[in-house]
DRENPA-3360 file (N, C-alpha, C; in nm, 2 decimals, always signed):
BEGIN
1 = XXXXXXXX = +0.08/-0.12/+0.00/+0.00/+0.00/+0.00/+0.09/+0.12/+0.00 ~ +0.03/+0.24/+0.06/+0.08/+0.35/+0.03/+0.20/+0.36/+0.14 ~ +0.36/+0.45/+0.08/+0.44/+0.41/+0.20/+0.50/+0.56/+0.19 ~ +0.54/+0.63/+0.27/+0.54/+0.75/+0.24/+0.75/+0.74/+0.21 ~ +0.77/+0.84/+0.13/+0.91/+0.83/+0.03/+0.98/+0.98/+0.08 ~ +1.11/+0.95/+0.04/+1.20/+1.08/+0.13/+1.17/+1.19/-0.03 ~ +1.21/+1.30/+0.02/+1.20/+1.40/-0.09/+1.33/+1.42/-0.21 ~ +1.40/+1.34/-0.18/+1.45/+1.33/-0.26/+1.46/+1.19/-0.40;
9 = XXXXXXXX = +1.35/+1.13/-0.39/+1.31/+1.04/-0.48/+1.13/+1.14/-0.56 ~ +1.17/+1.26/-0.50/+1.06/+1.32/-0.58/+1.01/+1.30/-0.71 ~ +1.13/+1.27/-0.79/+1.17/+1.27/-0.96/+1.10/+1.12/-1.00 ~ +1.11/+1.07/-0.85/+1.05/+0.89/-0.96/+0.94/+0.90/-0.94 ~ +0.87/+0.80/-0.99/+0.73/+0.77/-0.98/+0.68/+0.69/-0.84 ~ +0.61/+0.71/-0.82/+0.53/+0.68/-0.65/+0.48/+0.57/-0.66 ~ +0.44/+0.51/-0.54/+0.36/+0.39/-0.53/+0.21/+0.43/-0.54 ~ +0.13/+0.38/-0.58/-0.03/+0.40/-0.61/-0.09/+0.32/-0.52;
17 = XXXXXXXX = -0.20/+0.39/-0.41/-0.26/+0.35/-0.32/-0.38/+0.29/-0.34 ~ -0.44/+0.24/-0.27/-0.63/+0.23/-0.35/-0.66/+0.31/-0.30 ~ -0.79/+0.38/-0.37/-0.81/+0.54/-0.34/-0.96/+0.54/-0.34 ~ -1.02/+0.62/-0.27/-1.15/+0.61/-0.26/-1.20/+0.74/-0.32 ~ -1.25/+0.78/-0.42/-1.30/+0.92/-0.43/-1.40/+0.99/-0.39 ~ -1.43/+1.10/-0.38/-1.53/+1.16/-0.30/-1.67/+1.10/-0.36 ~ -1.76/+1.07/-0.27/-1.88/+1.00/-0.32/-1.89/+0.90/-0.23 ~ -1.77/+0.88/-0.21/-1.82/+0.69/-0.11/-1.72/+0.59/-0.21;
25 = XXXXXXXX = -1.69/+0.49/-0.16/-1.61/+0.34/-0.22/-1.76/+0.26/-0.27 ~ -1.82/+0.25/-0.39/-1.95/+0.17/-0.38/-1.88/+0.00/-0.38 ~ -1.95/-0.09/-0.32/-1.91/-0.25/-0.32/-2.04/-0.29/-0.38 ~ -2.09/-0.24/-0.46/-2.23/-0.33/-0.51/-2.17/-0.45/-0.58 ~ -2.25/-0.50/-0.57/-2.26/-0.65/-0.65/-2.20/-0.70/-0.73 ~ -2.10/-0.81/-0.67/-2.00/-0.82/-0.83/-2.06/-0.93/-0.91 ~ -2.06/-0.91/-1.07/-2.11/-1.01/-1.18/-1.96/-1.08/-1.17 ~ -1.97/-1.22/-1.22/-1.89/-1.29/-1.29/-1.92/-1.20/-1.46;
33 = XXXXXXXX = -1.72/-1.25/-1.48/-1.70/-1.21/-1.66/-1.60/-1.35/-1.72 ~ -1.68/-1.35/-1.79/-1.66/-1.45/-1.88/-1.51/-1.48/-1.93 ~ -1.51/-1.30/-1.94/-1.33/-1.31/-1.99/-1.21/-1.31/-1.84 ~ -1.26/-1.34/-1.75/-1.16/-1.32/-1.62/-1.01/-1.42/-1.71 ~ -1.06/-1.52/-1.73/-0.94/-1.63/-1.75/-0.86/-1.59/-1.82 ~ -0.89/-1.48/-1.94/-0.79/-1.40/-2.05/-0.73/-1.30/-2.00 ~ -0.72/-1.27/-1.89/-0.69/-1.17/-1.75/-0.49/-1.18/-1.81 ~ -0.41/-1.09/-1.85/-0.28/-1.09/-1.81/-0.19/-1.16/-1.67;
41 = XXXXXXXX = -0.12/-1.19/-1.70/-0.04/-1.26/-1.52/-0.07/-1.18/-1.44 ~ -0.06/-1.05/-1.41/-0.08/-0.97/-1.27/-0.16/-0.88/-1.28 ~ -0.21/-0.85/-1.15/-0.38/-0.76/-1.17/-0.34/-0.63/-1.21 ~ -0.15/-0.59/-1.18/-0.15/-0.42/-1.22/-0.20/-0.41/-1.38 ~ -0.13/-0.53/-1.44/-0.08/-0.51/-1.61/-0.29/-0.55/-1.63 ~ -0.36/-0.61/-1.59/-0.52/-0.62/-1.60/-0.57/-0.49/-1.57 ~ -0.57/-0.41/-1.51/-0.62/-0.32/-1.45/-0.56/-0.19/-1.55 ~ -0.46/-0.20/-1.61/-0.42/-0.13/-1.69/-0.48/-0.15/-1.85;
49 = XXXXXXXX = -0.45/-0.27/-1.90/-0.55/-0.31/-1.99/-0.70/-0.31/-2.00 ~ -0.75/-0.30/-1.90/-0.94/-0.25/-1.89/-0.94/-0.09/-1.91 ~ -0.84/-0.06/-1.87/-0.82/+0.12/-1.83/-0.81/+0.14/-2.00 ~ -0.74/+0.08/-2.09/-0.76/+0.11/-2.24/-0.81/+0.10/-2.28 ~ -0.90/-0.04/-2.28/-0.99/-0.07/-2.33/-1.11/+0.01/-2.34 ~ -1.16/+0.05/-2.22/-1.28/+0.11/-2.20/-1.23/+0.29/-2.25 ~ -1.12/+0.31/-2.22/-1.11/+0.47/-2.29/-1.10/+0.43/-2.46 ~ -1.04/+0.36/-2.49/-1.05/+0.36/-2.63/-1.19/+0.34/-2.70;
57 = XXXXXXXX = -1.27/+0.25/-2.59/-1.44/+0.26/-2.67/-1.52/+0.40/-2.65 ~ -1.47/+0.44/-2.54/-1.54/+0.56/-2.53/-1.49/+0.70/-2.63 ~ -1.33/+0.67/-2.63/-1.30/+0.80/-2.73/-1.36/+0.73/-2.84 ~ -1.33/+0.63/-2.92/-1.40/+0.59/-3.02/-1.54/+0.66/-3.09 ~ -1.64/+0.66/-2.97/-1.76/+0.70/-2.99/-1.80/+0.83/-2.96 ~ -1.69/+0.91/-2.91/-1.68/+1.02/-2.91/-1.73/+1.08/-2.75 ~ -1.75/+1.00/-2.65/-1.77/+1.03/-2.52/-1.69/+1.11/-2.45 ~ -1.67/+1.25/-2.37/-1.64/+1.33/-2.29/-1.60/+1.23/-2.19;
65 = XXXXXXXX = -1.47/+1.20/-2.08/-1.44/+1.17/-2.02/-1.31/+1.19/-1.93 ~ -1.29/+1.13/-1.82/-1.14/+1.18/-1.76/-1.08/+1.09/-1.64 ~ -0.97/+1.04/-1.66/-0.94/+0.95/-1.58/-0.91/+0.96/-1.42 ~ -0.95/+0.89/-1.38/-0.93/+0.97/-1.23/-0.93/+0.81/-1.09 ~ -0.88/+0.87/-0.98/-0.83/+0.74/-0.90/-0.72/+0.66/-0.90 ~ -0.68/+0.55/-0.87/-0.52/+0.56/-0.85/-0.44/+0.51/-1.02 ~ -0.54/+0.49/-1.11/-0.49/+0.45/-1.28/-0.41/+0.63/-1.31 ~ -0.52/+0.72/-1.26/-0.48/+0.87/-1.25/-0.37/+0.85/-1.24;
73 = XXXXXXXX = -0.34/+0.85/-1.11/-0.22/+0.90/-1.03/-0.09/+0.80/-1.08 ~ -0.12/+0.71/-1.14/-0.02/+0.66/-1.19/+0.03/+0.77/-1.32 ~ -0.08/+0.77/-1.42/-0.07/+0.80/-1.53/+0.02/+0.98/-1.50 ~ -0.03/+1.04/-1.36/+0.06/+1.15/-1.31/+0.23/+1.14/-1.31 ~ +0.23/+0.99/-1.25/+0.39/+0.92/-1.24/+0.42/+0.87/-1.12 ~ +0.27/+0.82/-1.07/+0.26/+0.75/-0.97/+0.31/+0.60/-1.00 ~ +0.37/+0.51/-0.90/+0.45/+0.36/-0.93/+0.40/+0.24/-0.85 ~ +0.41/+0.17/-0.84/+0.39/+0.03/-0.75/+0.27/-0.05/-0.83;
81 = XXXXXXXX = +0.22/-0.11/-0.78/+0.10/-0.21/-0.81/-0.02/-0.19/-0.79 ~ -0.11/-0.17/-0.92/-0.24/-0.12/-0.90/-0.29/-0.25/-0.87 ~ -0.40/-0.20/-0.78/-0.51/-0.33/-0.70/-0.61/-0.33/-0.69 ~ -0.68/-0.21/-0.72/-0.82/-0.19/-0.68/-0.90/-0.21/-0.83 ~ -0.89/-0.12/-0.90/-0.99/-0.09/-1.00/-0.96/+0.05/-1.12 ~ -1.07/+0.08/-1.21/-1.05/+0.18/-1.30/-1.15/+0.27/-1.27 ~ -1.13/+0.43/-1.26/-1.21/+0.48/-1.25/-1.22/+0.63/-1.36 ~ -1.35/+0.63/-1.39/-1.38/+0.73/-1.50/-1.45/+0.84/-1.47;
89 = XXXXXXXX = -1.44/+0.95/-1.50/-1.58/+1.07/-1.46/-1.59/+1.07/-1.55 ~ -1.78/+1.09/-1.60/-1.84/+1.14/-1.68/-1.94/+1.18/-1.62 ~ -2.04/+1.27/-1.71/-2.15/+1.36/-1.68/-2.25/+1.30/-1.68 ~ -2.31/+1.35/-1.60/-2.44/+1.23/-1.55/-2.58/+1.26/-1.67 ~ -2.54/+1.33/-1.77/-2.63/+1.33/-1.86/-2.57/+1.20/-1.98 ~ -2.44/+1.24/-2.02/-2.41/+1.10/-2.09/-2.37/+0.95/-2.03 ~ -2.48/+0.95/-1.87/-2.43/+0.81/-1.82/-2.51/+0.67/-1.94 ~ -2.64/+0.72/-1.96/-2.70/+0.67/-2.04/-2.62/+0.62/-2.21;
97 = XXXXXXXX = -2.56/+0.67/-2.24/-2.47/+0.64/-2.36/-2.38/+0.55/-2.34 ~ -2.29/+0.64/-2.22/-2.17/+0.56/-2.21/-2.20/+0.42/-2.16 ~ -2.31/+0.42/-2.11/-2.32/+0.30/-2.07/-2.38/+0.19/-2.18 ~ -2.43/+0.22/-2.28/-2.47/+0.15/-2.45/-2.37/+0.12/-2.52 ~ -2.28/+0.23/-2.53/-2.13/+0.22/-2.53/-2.08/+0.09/-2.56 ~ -2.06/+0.05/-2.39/-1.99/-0.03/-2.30/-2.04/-0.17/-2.36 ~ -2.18/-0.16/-2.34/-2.28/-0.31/-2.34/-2.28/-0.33/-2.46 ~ -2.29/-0.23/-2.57/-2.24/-0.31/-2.75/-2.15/-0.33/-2.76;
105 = XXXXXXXX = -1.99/-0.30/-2.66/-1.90/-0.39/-2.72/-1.92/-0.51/-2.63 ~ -1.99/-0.54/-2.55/-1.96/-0.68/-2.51/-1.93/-0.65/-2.32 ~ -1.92/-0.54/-2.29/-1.91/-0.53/-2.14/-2.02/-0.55/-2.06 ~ -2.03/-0.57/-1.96/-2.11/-0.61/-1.87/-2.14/-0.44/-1.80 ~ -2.24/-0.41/-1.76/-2.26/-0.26/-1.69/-2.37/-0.30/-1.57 ~ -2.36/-0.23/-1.52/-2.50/-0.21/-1.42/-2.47/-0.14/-1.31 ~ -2.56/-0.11/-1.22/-2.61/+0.00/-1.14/-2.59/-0.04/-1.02 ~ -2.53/+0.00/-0.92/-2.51/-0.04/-0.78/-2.59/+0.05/-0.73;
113 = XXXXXXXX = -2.62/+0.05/-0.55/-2.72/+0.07/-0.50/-2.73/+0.28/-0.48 ~ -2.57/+0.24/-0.52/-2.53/+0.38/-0.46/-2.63/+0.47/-0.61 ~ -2.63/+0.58/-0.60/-2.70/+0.63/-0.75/-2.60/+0.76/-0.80 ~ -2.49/+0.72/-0.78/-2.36/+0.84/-0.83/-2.25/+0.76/-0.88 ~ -2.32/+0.67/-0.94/-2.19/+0.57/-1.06/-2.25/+0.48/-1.09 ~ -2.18/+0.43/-1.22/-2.27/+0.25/-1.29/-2.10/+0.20/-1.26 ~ -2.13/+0.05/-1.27/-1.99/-0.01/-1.25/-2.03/-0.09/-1.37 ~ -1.91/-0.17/-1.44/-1.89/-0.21/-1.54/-1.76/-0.29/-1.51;
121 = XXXXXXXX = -1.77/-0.45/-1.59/-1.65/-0.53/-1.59/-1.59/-0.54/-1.72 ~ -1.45/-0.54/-1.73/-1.38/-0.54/-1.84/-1.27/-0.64/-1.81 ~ -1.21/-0.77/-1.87/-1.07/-0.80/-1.84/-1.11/-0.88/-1.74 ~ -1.24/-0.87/-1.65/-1.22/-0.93/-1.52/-1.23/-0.80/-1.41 ~ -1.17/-0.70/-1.47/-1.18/-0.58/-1.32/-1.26/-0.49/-1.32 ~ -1.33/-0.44/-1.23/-1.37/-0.35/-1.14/-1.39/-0.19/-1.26 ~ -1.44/-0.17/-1.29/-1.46/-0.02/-1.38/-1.56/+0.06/-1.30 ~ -1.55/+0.19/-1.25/-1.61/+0.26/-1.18/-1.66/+0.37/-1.27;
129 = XXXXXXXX = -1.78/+0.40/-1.33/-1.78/+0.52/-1.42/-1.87/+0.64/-1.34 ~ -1.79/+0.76/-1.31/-1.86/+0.82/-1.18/-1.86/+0.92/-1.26 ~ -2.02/+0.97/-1.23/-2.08/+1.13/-1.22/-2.11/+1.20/-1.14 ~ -2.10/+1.19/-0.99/-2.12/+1.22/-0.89/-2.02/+1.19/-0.83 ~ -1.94/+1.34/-0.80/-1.86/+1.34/-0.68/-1.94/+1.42/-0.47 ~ -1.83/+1.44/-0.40/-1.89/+1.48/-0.31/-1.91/+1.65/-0.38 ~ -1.86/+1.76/-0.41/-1.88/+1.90/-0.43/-1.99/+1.88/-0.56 ~ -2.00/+1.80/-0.57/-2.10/+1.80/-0.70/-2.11/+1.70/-0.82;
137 = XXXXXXXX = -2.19/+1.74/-0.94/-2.20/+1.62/-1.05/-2.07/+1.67/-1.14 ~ -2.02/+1.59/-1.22/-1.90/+1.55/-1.27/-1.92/+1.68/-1.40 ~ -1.87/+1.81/-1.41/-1.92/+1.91/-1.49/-1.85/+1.89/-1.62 ~ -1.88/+1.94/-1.74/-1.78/+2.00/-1.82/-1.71/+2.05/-1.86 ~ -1.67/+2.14/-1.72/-1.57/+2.24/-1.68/-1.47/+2.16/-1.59 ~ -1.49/+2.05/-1.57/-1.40/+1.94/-1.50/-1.33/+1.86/-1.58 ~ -1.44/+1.80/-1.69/-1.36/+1.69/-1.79/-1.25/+1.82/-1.91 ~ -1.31/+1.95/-1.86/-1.25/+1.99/-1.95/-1.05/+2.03/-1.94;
145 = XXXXXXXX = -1.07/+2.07/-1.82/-0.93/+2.08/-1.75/-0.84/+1.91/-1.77 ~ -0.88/+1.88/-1.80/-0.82/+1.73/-1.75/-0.69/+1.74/-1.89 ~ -0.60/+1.66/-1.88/-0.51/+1.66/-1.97/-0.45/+1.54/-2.00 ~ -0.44/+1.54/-2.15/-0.39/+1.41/-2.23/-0.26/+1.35/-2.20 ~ -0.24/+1.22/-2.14/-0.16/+1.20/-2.11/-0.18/+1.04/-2.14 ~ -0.02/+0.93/-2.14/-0.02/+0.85/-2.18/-0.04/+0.72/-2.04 ~ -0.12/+0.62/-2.08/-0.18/+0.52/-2.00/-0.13/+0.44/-2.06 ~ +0.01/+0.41/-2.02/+0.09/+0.22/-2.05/+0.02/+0.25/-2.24;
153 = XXXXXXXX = +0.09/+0.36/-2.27/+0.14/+0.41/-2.40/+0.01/+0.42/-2.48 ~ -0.12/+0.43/-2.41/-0.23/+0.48/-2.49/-0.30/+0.62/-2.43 ~ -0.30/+0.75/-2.51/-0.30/+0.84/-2.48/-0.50/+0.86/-2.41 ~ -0.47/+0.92/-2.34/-0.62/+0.93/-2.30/-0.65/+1.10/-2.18 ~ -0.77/+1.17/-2.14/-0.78/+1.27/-2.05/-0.75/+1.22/-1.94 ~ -0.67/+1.29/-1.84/-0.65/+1.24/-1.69/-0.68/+1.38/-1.62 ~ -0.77/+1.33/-1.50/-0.80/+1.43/-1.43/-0.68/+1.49/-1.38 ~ -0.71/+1.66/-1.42/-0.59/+1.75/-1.37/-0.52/+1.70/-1.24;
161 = XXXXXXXX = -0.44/+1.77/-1.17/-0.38/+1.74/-1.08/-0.46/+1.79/-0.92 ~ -0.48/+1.91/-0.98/-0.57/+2.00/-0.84/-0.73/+1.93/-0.84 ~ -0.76/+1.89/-0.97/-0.88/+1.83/-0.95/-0.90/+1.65/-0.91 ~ -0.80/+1.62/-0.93/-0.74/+1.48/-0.89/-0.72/+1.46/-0.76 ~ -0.68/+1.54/-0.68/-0.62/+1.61/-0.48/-0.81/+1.65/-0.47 ~ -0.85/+1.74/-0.56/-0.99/+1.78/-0.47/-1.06/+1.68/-0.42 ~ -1.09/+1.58/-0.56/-1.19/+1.44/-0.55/-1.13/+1.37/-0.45 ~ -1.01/+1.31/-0.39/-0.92/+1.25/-0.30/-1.03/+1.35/-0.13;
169 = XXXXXXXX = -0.95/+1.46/-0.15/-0.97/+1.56/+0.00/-1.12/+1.55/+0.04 ~ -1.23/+1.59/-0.07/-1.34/+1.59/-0.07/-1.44/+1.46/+0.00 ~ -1.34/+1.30/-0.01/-1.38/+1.24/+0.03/-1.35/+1.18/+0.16 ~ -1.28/+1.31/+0.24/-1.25/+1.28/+0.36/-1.36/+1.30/+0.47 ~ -1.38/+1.20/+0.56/-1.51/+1.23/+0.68/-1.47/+1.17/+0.79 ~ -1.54/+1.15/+0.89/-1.51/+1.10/+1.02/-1.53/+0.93/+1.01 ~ -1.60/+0.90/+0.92/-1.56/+0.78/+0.84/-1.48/+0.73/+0.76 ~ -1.44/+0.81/+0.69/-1.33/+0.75/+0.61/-1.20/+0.88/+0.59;
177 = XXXXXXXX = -1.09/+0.87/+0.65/-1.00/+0.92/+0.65/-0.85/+0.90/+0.65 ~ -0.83/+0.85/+0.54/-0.70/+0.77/+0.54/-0.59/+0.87/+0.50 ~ -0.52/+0.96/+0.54/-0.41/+1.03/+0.53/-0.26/+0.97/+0.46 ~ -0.30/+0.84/+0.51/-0.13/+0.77/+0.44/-0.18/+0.72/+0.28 ~ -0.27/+0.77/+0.25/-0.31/+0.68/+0.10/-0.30/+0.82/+0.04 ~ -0.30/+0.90/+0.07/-0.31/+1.08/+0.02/-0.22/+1.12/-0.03 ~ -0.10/+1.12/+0.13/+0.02/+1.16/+0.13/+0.08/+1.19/+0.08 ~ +0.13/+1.04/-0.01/+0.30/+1.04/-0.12/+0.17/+1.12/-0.26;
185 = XXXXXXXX = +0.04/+1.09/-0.26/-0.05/+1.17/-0.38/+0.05/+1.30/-0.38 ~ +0.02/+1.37/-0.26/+0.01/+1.53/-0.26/+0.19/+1.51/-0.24 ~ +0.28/+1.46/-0.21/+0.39/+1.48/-0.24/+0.45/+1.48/-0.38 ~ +0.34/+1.33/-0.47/+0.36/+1.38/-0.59/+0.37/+1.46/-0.70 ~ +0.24/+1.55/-0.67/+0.17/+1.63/-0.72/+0.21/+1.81/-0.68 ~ +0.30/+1.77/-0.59/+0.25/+1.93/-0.52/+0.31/+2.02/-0.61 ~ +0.41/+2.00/-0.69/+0.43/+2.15/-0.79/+0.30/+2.17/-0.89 ~ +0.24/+2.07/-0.93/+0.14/+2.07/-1.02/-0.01/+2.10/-0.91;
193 = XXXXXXXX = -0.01/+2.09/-0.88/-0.15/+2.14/-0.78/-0.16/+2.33/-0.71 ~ -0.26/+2.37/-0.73/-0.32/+2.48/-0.70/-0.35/+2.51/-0.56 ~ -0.24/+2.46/-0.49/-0.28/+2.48/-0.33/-0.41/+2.60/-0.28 ~ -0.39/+2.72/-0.34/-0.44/+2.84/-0.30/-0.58/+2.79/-0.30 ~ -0.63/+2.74/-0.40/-0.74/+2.68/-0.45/-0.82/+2.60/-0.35 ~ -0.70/+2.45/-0.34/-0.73/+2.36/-0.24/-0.76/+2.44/-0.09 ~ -0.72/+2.55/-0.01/-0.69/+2.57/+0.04/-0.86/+2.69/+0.12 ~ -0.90/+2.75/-0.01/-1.02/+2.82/-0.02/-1.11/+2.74/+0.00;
201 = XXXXXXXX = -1.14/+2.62/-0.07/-1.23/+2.49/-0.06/-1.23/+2.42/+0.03 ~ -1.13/+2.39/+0.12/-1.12/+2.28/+0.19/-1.05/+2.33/+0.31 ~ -1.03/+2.43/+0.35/-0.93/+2.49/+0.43/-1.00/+2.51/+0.61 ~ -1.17/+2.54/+0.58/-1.27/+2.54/+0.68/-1.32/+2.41/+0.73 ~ -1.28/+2.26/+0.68/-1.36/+2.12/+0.68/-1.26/+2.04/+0.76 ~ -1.29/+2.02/+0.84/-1.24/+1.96/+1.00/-1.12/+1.87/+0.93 ~ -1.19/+1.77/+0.82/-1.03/+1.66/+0.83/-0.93/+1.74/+0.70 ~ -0.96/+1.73/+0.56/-0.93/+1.82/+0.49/-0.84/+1.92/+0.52;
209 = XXXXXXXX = -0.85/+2.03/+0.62/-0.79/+2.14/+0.73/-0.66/+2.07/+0.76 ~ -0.68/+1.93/+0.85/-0.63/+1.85/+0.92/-0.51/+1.77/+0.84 ~ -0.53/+1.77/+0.73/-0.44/+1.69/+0.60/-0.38/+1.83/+0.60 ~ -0.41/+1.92/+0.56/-0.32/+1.99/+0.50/-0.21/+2.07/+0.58 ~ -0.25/+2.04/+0.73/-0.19/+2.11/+0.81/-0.05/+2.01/+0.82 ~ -0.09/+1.88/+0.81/-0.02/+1.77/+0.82/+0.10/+1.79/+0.69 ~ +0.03/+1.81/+0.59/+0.11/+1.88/+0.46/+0.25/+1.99/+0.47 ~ +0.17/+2.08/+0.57/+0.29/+2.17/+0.63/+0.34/+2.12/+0.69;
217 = XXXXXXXX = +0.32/+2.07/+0.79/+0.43/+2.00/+0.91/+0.54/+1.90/+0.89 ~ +0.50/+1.88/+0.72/+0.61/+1.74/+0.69/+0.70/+1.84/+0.54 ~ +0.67/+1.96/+0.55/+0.72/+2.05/+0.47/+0.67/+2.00/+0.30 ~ +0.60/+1.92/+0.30/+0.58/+1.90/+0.16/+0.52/+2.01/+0.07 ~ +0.43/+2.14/+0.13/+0.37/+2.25/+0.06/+0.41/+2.35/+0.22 ~ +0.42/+2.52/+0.12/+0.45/+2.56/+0.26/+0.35/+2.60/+0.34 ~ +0.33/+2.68/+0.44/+0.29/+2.73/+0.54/+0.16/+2.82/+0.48 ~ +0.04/+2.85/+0.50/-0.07/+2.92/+0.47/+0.01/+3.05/+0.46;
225 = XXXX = +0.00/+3.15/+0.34/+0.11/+3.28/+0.35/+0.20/+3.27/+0.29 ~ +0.32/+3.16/+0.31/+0.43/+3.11/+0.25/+0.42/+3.12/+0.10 ~ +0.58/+3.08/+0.01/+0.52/+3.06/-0.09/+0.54/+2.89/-0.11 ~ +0.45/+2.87/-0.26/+0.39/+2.79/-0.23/+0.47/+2.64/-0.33;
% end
């Protein structure tokens, strides 16, 4: 899992945590897939392979989307072994498509209890397609910031960096607050992220506040005032 790294390995790529995004971790119901057995030897290089697959049908058909969760943070230059799953934003008006999409090429989709994502299996893994975060539904001023970048050499949108840290912070509560799965994120990320931003948003919210103060205290961003 996530292990926190000295600052002078800034330059390499990080270990990738499982990440929960604002919204909640949905566990609804898993289908058996037919294709699990065609699964590659290890779940990172699977989990990477579903991550193309499913952007390549959606750019294909011309769907608005953006990668986000720890496939993100890799594709940022995050490192180690993905374990969890793929996760997608899209707008809760083309969930209806993307999800036609998915089911004419042959994927499996459906609806968990939660009502702020459809899950979908590809390869065997876990596909999360979310329109609903905690600050809100997934806009077009969100997929629009996002930037093209390469996913195990297939180019695709990845959620910006400041909006990548918001969805992460956003889903922090007295229930679920995991600081060490964040951490080496926001060490990654911190020249590329909009502290000021993060800091206007999230700066008054009891755990959020609480991360970021933890952020100063380990010197990885500076001091409220400082520069940054």
């Amino acid at each position: 899992m996530a292990q926190n790294a000295d600052d002078a390995a800034l330059d390499g790529r990080r270990p990738v945590p499982e990440l929960h995004l604002a919204g909640g971790a949905a566990e609804g119901s898993r289908r058996p897939d037919a294709g699990a057995e065609q699964l590659p030897p290890d779940r990172h290089q699977a989990i990477l392979e579903a991550t193309k697959q499913v952007a390549a049908l959606l750019k294909r058909q011309g769907h608005d989307f953006a990668l986000a969760g720890s496939v993100a943070v890799y594709a940022h230059g995050g490192a180690g072994s993905l374990q969890h799953d793929a996760d997608f934003c899209i707008r809760p008006e083309d969930a209806e498509a993307v999800a036609a999409t998915l089911e004419d090429a042959g994927l499996t989709v459906y609806a968990p209890p939660e009502d702020w994502l459809l899950k979908a299996k590809c390869l065997g893994q876990d596909v999360d397609l979310i329109f609903g975060l905690a600050h809100g539904p997934v806009s077009t001023e969100l997929l629009g910031r996002a930037r093209e970048l390469s996913v195990d050499s297939v180019q695709m949108p990845v959620l910006a960096p400041t909006d990548l840290l918001r969805s992460l912070l956003a889903a922090f509560s007295e229930h679920h607050c995991d600081f060490g799965a964040v951490l080496p994120i926001a060490r990654l990320l911190r020249e590329k992220v909009d502290w000021g931003q993060i800091r206007r948003e999230f700066g008054d919210i009891p755990m959020p506040a609480a991360f970021l103060y933890l952020l100063e205290r380990l010197d990885v961003i500076a001091p409220q005032g400082g520069d940054q």
